[in-house]
C-alpha positions as CSV (number, residue, x, y, z in Angstrom):
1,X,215.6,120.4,16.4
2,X,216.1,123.6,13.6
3,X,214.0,121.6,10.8
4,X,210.9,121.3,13.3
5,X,210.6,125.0,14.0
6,X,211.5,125.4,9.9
7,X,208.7,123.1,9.4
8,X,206.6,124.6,12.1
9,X,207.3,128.4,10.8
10,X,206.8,128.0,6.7
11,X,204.4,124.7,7.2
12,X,205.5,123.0,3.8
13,X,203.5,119.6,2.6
14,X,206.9,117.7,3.0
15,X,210.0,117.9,3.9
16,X,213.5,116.4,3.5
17,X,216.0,115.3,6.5
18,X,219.7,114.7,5.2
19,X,220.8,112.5,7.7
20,X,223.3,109.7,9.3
21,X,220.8,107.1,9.3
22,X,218.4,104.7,7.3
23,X,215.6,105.7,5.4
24,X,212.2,106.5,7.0
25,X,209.8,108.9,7.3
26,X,207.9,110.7,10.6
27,X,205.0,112.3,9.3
28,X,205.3,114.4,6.5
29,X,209.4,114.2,7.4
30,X,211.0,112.4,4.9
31,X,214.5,110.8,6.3
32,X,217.1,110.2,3.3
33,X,220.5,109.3,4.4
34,X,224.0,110.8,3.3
35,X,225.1,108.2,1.1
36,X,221.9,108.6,-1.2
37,X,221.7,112.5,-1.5
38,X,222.6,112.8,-5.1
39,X,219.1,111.0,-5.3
40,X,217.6,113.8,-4.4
């Protein structure tokens, strides 16, 4: 997965999946689906 070596590389505090599915979180990986990005 590219966002787990950008996470592993630069290391931020959190971070911000776009993706397909429901909310969630894994960690300090924060899940936010499609529909809702203009909440960003």
């Amino acid at each position: 997965m590219v966002y787990k070596h950008f996470i592993k590389l630069y290391q931020p505090e959190k971070a911000v999946r776009l993706s397909e599915r429901n909310f969630g979180t894994d960690g300090n990986i924060y899940a936010v689906s499609l529909y809702a990005a203009f909440c960003i």
